[in-house]
N, C-alpha and C positions, 0 to 999 in steps of 0.2 A: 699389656697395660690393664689394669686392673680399676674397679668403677675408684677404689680408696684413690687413686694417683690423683683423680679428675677435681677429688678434692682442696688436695693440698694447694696453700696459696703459690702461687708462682706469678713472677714477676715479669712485667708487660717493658717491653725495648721498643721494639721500632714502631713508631707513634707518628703518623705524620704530624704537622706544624701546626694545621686547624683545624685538630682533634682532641678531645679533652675526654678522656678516660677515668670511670667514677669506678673506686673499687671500695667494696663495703669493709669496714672495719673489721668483721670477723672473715671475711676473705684475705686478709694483709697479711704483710707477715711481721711477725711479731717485733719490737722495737724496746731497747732496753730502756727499763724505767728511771725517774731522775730520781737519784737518793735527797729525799726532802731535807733529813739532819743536817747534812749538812748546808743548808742554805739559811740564811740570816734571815734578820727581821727586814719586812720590806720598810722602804723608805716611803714616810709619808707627810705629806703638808700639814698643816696645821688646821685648815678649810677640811682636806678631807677626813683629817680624825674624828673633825665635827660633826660631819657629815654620818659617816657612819654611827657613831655612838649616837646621834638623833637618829637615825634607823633602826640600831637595834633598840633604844627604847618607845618607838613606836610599835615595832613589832608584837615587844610585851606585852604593852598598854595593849594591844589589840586581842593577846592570847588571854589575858583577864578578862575582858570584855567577853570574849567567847565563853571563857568558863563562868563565869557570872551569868549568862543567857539560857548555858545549860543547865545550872545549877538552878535557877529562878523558873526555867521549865518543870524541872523535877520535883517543883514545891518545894523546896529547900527556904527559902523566903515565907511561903504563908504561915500566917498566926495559925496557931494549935489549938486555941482556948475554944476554938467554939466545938 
């Protein structure tokens, strides 16, 4: 047995009942991925459309505001004349 074996993820069977066994994601063993194409558009309410499209324009509003703080740091804003 070689140290590479101790590596490889190997999978845990007999478990008693009021044991709960935490195995780290890059110890797992690998699980096939869902092919996203083919899955449709999610179904959604009409509250939550709202919801998010108020999200993501608060976001924005937020990410101007940052770059406008930055830009107003930078002197980008002060008068030049004097």
């Amino acid at each position: 047995m070689s140290v590479m074996d101790l590596w490889r993820p190997t999978m845990v069977t007999n478990i008693p009942e009021d044991h709960f066994v935490v195995v780290h994601p890059l110890d797992d063993r690998a699980e096939q991925k869902v092919d996203t194409s083919e899955l449709g558009l999610m179904p959604m309410t009409t509250s939550v459309r709202l919801s998010l499209m108020a999200l993501r324009c608060y976001l924005i509003l937020m990410m101007l505001l940052v770059l406008y703080h930055v830009m107003d740091l930078g002197g980008a804003f002060r008068n030049h004349a004097h």
